[in-house]
C-alpha positions in Angstrom: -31.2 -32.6 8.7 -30.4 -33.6 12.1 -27.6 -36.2 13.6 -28.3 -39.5 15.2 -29.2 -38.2 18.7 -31.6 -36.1 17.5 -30.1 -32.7 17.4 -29.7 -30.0 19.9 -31.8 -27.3 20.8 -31.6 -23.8 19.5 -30.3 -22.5 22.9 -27.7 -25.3 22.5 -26.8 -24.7 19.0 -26.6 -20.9 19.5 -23.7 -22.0 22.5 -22.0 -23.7 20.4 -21.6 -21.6 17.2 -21.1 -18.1 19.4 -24.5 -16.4 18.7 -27.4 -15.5 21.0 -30.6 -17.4 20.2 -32.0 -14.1 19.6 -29.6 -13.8 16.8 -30.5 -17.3 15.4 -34.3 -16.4 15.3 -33.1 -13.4 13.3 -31.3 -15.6 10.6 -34.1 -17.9 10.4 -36.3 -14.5 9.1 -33.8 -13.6 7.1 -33.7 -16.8 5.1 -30.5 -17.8 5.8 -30.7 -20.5 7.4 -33.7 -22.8 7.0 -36.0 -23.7 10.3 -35.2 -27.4 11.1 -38.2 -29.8 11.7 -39.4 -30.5 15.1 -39.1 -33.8 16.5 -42.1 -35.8 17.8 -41.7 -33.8 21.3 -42.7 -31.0 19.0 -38.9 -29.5 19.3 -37.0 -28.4 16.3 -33.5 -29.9 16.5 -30.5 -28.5 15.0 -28.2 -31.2 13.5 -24.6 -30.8 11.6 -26.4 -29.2 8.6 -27.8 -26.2 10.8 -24.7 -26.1 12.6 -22.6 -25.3 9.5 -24.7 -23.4 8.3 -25.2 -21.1 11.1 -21.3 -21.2 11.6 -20.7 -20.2 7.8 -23.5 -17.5 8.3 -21.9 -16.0 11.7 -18.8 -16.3 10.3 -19.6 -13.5 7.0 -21.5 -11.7 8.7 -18.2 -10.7 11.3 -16.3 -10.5 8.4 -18.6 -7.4 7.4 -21.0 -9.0 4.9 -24.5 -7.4 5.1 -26.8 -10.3 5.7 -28.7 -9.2 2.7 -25.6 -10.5 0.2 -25.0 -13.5 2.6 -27.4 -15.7 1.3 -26.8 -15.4 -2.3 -23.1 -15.9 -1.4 -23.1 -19.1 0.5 -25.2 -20.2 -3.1 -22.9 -18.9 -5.4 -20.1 -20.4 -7.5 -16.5 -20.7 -6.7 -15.5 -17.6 -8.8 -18.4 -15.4 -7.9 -18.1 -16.2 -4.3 -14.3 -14.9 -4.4 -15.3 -12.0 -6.8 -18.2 -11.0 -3.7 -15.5 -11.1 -1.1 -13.4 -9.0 -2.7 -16.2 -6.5 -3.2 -16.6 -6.8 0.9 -13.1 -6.3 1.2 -13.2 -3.2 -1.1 -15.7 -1.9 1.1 -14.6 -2.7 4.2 -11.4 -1.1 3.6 -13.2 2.5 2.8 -15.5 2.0 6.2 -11.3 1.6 7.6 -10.5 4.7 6.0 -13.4 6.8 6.9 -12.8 5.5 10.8 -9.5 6.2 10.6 -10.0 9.9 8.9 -12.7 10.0 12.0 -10.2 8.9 14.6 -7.9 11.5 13.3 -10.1 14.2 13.4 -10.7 13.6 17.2 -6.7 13.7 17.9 -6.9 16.7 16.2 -9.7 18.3 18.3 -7.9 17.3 21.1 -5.3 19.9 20.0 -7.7 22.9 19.5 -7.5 24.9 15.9 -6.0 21.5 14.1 -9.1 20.0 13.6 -10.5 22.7 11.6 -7.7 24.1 9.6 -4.4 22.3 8.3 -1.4 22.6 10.1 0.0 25.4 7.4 -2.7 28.0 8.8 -2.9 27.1 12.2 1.4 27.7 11.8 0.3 30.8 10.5 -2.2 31.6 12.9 0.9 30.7 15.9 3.1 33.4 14.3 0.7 36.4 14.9 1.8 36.7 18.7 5.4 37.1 18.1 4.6 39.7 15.5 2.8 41.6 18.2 -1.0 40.7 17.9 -3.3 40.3 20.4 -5.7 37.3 20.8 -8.7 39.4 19.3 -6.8 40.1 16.2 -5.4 36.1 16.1 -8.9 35.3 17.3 -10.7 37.2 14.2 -8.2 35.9 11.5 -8.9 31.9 12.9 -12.6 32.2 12.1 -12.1 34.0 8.9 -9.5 31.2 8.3 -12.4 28.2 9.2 -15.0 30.3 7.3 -12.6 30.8 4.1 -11.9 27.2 4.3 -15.7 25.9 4.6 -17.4 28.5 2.3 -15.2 29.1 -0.7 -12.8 25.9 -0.4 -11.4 26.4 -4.1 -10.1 30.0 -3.3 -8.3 28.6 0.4 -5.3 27.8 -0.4 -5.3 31.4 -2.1 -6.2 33.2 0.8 -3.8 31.3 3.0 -0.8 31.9 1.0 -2.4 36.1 0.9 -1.8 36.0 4.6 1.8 33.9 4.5 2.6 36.6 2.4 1.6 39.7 4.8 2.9 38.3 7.9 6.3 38.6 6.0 6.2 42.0 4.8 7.5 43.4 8.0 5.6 46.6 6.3 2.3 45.1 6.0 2.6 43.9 9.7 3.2 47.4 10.9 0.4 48.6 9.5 -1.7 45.7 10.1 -0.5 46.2 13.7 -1.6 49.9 13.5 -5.1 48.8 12.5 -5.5 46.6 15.4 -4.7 49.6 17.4 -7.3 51.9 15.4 -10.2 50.3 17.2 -9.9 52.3 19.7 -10.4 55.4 17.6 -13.6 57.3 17.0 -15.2 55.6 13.3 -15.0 58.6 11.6 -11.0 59.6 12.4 -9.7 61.0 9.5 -6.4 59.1 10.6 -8.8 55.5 9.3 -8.4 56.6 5.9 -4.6 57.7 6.0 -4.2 54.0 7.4 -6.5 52.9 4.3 -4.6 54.4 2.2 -1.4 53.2 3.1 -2.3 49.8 3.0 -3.8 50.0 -0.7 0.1 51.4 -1.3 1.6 48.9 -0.1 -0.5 45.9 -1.5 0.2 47.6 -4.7 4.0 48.0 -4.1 3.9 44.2 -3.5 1.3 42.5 -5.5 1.8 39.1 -3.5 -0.1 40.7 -0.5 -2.9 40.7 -2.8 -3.1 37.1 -3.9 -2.8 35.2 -6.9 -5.1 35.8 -10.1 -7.0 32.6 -9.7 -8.0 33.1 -6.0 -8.9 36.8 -6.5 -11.1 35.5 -9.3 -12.1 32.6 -7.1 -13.3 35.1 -4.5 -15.1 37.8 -6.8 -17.3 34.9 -7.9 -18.3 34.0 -4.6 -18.9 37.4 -3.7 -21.9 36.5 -1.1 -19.7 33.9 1.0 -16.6 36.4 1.1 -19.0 39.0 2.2 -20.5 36.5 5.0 -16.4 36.0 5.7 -15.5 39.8 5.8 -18.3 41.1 7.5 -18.1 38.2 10.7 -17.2 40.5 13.7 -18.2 43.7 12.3 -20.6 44.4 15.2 -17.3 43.9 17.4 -14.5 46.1 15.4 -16.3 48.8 13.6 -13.1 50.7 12.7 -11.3 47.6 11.0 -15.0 47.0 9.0 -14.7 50.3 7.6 -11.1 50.0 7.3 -11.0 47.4 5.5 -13.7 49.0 3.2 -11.5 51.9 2.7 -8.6 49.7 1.8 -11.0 47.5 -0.8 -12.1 50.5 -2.3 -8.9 52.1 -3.0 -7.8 48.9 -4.4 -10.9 48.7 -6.9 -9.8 52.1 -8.1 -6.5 51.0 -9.0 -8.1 48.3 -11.0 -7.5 44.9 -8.5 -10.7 42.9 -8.7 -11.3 43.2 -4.9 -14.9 41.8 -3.5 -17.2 44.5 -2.7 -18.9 44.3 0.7 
């Protein structure tokens, strides 16, 4: 339907509703808003009809409506047109979440470790200095922190709350200390299993350096990812691999359900 004067032309009637004629074009394939007839001159002219149209078109389809719902919107009912926007807005506000959970993951990679562990390990991983680590050790325990976290995410919060519980046994620390040290011993130092064995002790003088029951089970059934996680850097610190295999092994003979590597 066109006006009086005949209409305006599809570059005019783009202007004037804020689209590009390209976009126009595409709404006309899309069914949403029908051709108008051309005029004797062979034009098609776009009267009030198309106007509204194409304004009530634009207008949903900024709001975040996929053009394939459009149509049968602008045809529906009163009740079912409000019921459809409410379904957009239901939508639209899990795209907001998802950007925002996005956005927040950037701040956090602007701040290193944070965007790949929560803030309760990476306050973990800042105590390890002042306890006398070195950035290898702190280094080793991030990734197993990011591999723990990734691989075997129901045993995490386990295996975080293991190593709370180590870095305050001034004990544990010691000892821990000592086998950051041990590296630069010969592999088969008979001192490796002295430290082994010491460690077993004291795990089983305090059984919260151990873990809870439903993380140690947690981590015996996913005994391929925890050996993927133990194993990472073995090339690079021998005498902790073997170390810690000591350690394990001792604890399996005292009846803990330890992983085996």
């Amino acid at each position: 339907m066109t006006n009086g004067f005949g209409g305006v032309t599809i570059g005019q009637a783009a202007a004037y509703v804020g689209v590009t004629v390209k976009t126009v074009r595409h709404y006309h394939r899309q069914g949403l808003v029908d051709e108008p007839q051309r005029d004797t001159s062979g034009y098609r002219r776009y009267g009030s009809a198309e106007l509204l149209r194409l304004v009530q078109v634009r207008t949903l389809a900024a709001a975040g409506v996929p053009l394939a719902e459009i149509g049968p919107l602008l045809d529906a009912d009163g009740e079912r047109f409000t019921a459809a926007l409410a379904d957009v807005e239901r939508r639209l506000d899990e795209r907001i979440a998802e950007l925002t959970a996005r956005r927040d993951t950037l701040h956090r990679l602007a701040d290193g470790d944070r965007a790949l562990l929560p803030d309760r390990a990476c306050a973990a991983l800042e105590r390890m200095p002042g306890l006398g680590f070195g950035p290898d050790y702190v280094a080793a325990q991030h990734e197993a922190l990011v591999l723990a976290r990734a691989l075997v995410p129901e045993g995490f919060d386990g295996f975080l709350a293991q190593l709370e519980h180590r870095l305050d046994d001034p004990e544990f620390v010691d000892l821990a200390r000592r086998g950051q040290e041990a590296e630069a011993w010969a592999p088969d130092d008979p001192r490796i299993e002295e430290l082994a064995a010491a460690m077993a002790d004291r795990c089983l003088a305090n059984p919260a350096l151990l873990g809870d029951p439903d993380s140690l089970r947690a981590w015996a059934r996913a005994s391929v990812q925890y050996r993927l996680i133990d194993r990472h850097r073995d090339d690079e610190a021998p005498v902790s691999a073997r170390l810690t295999a000591l350690t394990e092994a001792r604890l399996r003979a005292a009846g803990i359900p330890a992983p085996h590597r």
